[in-house]
C-alpha positions as CSV (number, residue, x, y, z in Angstrom):
1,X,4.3,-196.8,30.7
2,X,4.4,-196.4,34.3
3,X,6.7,-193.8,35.7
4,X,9.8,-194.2,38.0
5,X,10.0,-195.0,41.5
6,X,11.8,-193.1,44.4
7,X,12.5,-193.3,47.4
8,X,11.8,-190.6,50.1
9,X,15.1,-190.7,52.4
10,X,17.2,-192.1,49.5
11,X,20.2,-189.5,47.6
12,X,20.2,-189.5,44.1
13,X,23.2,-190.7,42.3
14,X,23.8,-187.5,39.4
15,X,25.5,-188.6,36.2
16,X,24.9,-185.6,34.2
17,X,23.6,-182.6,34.8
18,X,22.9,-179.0,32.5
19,X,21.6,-177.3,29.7
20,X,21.8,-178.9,26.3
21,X,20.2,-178.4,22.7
22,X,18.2,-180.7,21.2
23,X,16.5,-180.6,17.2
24,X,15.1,-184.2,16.6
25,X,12.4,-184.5,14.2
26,X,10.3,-187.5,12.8
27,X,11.5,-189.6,15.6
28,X,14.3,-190.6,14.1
29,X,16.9,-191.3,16.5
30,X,16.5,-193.6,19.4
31,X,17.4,-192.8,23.0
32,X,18.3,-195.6,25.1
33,X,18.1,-198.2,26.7
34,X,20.0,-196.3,29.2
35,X,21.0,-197.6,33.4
36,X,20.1,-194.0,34.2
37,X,16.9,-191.8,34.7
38,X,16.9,-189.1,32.3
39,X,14.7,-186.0,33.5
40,X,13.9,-183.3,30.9
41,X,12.6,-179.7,31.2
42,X,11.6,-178.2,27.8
43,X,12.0,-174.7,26.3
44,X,10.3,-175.9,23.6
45,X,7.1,-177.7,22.1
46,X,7.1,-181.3,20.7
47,X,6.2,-185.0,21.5
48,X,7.9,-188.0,23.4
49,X,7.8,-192.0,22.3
50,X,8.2,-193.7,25.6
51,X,8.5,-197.0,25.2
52,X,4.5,-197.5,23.7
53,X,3.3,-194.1,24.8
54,X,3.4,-190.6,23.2
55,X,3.6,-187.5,25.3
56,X,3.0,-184.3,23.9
57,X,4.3,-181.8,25.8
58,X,4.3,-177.7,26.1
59,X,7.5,-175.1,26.5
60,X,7.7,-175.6,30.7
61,X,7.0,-179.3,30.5
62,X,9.0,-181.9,32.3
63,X,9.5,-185.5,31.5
64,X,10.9,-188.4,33.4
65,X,12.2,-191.3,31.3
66,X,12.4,-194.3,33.4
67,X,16.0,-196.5,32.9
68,X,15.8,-199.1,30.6
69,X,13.1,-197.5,28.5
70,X,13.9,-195.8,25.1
71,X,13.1,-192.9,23.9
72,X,12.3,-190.7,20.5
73,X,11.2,-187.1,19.8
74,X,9.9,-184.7,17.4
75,X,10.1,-181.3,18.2
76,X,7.7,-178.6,16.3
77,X,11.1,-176.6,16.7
78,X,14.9,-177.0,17.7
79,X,15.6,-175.5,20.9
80,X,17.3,-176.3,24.6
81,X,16.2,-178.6,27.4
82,X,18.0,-178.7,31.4
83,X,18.9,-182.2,32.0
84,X,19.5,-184.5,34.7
85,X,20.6,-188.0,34.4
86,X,20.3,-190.0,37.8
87,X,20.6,-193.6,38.8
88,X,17.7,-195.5,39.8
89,X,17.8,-196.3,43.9
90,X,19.6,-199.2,44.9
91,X,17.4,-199.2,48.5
92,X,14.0,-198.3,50.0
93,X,15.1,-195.9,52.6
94,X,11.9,-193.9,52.9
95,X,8.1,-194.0,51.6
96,X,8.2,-194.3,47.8
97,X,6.7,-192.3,45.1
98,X,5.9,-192.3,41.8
99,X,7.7,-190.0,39.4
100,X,5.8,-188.9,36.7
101,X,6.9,-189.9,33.1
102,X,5.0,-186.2,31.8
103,X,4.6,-182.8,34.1
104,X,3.0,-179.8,32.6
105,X,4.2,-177.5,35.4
106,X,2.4,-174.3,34.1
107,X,3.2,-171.9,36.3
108,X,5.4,-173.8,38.5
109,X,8.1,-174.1,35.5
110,X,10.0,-171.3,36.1
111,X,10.7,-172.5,39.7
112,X,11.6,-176.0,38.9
113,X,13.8,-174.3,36.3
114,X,15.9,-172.3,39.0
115,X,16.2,-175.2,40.8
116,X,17.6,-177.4,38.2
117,X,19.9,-175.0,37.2
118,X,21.3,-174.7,40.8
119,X,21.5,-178.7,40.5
120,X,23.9,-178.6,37.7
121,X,25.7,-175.5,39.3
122,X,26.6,-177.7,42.3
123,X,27.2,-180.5,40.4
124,X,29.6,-178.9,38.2
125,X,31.4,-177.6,41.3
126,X,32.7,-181.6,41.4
127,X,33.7,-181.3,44.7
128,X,32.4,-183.2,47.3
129,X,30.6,-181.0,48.8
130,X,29.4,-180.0,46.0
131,X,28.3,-183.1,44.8
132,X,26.4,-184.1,48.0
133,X,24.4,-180.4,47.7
134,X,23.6,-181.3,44.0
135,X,22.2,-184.8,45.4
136,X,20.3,-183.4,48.1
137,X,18.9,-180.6,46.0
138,X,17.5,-183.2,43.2
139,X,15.9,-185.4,45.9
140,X,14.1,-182.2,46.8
141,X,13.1,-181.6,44.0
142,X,11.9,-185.5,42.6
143,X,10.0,-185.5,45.9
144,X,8.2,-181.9,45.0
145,X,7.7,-183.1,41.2
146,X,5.8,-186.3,42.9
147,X,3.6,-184.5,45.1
148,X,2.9,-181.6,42.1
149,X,1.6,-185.0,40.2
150,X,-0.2,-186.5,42.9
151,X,-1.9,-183.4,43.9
152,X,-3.0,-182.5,40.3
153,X,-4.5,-186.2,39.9
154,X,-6.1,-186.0,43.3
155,X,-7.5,-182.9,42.3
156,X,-8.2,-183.2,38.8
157,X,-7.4,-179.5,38.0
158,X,-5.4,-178.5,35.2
159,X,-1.8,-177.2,36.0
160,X,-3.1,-173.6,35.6
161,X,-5.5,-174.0,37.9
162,X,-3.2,-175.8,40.6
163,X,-0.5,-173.5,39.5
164,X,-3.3,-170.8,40.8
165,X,-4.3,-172.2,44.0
166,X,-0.3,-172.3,45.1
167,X,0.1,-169.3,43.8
168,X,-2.8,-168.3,46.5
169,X,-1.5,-170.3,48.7
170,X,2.2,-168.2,48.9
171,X,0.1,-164.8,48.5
172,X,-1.6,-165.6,52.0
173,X,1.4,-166.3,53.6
174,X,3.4,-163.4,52.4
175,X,0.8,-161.4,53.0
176,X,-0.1,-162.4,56.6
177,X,1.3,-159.1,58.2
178,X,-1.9,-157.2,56.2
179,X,-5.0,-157.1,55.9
180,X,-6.2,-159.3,53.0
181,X,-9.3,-159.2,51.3
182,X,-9.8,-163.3,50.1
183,X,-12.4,-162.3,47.6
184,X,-10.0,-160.3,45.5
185,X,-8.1,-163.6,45.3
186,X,-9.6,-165.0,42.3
187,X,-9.4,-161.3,40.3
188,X,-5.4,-161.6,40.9
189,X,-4.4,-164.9,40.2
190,X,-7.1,-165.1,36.7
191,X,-9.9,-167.7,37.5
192,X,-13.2,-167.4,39.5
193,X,-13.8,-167.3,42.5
194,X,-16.0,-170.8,42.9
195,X,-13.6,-172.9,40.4
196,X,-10.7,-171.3,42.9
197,X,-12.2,-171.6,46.2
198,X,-13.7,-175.4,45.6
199,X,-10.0,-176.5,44.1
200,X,-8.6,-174.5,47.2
201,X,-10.8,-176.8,50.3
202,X,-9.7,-179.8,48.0
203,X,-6.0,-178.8,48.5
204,X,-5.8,-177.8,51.8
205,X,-8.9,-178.9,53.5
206,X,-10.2,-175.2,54.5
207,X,-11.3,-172.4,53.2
208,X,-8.8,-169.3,51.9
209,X,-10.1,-167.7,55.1
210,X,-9.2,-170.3,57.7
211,X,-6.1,-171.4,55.7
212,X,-5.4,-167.7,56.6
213,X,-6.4,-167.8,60.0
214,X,-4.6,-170.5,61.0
215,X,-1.0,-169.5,59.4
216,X,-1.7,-165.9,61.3
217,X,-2.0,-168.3,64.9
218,X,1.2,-170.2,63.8
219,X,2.6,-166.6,63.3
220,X,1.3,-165.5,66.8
221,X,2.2,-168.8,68.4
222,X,5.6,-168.3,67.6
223,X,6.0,-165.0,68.6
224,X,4.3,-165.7,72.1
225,X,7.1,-168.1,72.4
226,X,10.3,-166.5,71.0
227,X,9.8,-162.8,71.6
228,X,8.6,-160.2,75.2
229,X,6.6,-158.5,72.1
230,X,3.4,-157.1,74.3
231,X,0.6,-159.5,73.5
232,X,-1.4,-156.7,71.5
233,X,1.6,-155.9,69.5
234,X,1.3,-159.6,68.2
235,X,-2.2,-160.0,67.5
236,X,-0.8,-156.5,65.3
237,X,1.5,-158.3,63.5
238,X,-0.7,-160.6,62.4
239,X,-3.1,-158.3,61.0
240,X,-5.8,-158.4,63.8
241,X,-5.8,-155.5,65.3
242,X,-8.6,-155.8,68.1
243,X,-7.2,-157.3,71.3
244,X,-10.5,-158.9,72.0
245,X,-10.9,-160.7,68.3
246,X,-7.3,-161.5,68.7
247,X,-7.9,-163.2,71.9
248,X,-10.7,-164.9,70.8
249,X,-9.4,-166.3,67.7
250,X,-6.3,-167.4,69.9
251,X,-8.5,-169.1,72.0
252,X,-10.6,-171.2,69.7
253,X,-7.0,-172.4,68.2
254,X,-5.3,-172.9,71.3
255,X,-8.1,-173.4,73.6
256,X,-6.1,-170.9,76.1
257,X,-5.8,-166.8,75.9
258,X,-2.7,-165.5,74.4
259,X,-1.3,-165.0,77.8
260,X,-2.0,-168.1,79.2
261,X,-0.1,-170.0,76.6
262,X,3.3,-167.9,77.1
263,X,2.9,-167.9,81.0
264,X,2.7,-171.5,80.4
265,X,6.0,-171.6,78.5
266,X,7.7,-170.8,81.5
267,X,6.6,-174.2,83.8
268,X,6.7,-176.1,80.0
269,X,9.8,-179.1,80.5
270,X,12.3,-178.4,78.2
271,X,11.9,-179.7,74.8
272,X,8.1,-180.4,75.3
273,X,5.1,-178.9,73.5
């Protein structure tokens, strides 16, 4: 069974939202047909009957059931799932997606956990307010749970692996004020280094050391334009310390020198770039 569609500009309509237990063995009891989406993440192991298909599924998995489709389970053991029950879009405002109907999430599980749990926060809040925050916040997150899919198809990795090469992905960034060595990459986030740079380029189309580079130039770009920091003091902040590398490097991304681009921020129109 295919999964749900979304729709990217489109709010979610919540019905529920929370933490709940759940101890069904033998797939006895039937779920459904329901009018709503019904999206589950697991603290526990079992399997899922979707209409004709069985999904087994880890402790950090997520499932989507589409509306109209019923549902059965058998779980190895009784335990406690976040929920979130949502109607299906009534437009196309937006590209759509596909939702997946089964998401191991690996190492991404404790992050989509946070944020469902902020989801039924808001939602519980049943203010207005509160209720457009929870709406917003599950369209971010059905539009990050379709790209997760897409991305782990595309790249036919395993969710550990993309779990890795995001979890490289944040370490560069965090780390763009030091000096990083990318081969130790690998050693820190627990695969090698050719099964983690090859999944890498098929990510993000470049290397860990351009990806690198090229967040450093953001950095510097923006600093040239928001700050009087001395152009030395910049390439510093971005790790590259030698004013003539630093210029270079700014060059080849810019095609002008560091202080060409912020004297040409001054005769720049307002609101151009």
């Amino acid at each position: 069974m295919n999964g749900p569609r979304w729709y990217g500009r489109e709010l979610p309509v919540l019905r529920t939202a929370g933490e709940f237990p759940h101890e069904d063995r033998d797939f006895a009891r039937r779920y459904g047909p329901s009018r709503h989406h019904a999206l589950h993440l697991y603290d526990y192991a079992g399997t899922i009957r979707v209409g004709g298909d069985e999904h087994r599924f880890a402790r950090g998995d997520l499932t989507i059931t589409p509306a109209r489709a019923t549902s059965r389970y058998h779980l190895d053991r009784p335990g406690r799932h976040l929920c979130v029950h949502f109607l299906p879009p009534t437009g196309r405002a937006g590209p759509a997606v596909r939702l997946p109907v089964h998401l191991p999430l690996a190492g991404r599980a404790e992050l989509a956990r946070d944020r469902l749990r902020w989801i039924a926060a808001l939602w519980r809040d049943r203010s207005p307010v509160g209720e457009a925050a929870a709406a917003a916040a599950l369209l971010d997150l059905l539009l990050w749970l379709a790209q997760s899919a897409r991305l782990q198809q595309r790249l036919s990795a395993g969710p550990r692996t993309l779990a890795a090469v995001e979890r490289v992905a944040r370490i560069l960034t965090d780390r763009l004020h030091d000096p990083i060595e990318i081969g130790r990459m690998s050693r820190e986030v627990g695969i090698s280094r050719n099964h983690l740079s090859r999944h890498f380029r098929a990510r993000f189309g470049v290397s860990m050391a351009r990806y690198l580079l090229r967040r450093r130039m953001e950095v510097a770009r923006h600093l040239l334009e928001t700050t009087d920091l001395p152009v030395s003091l910049i390439g510093q902040r971005v790790a590259i310390g030698d004013p003539h590398h630093f210029n270079k490097q700014f060059r080849k991304a810019t095609g002008m020198s560091p202080s060409a681009y912020r004297a040409e921020l001054t005769v720049r129109p307002s609101g151009s770039r």
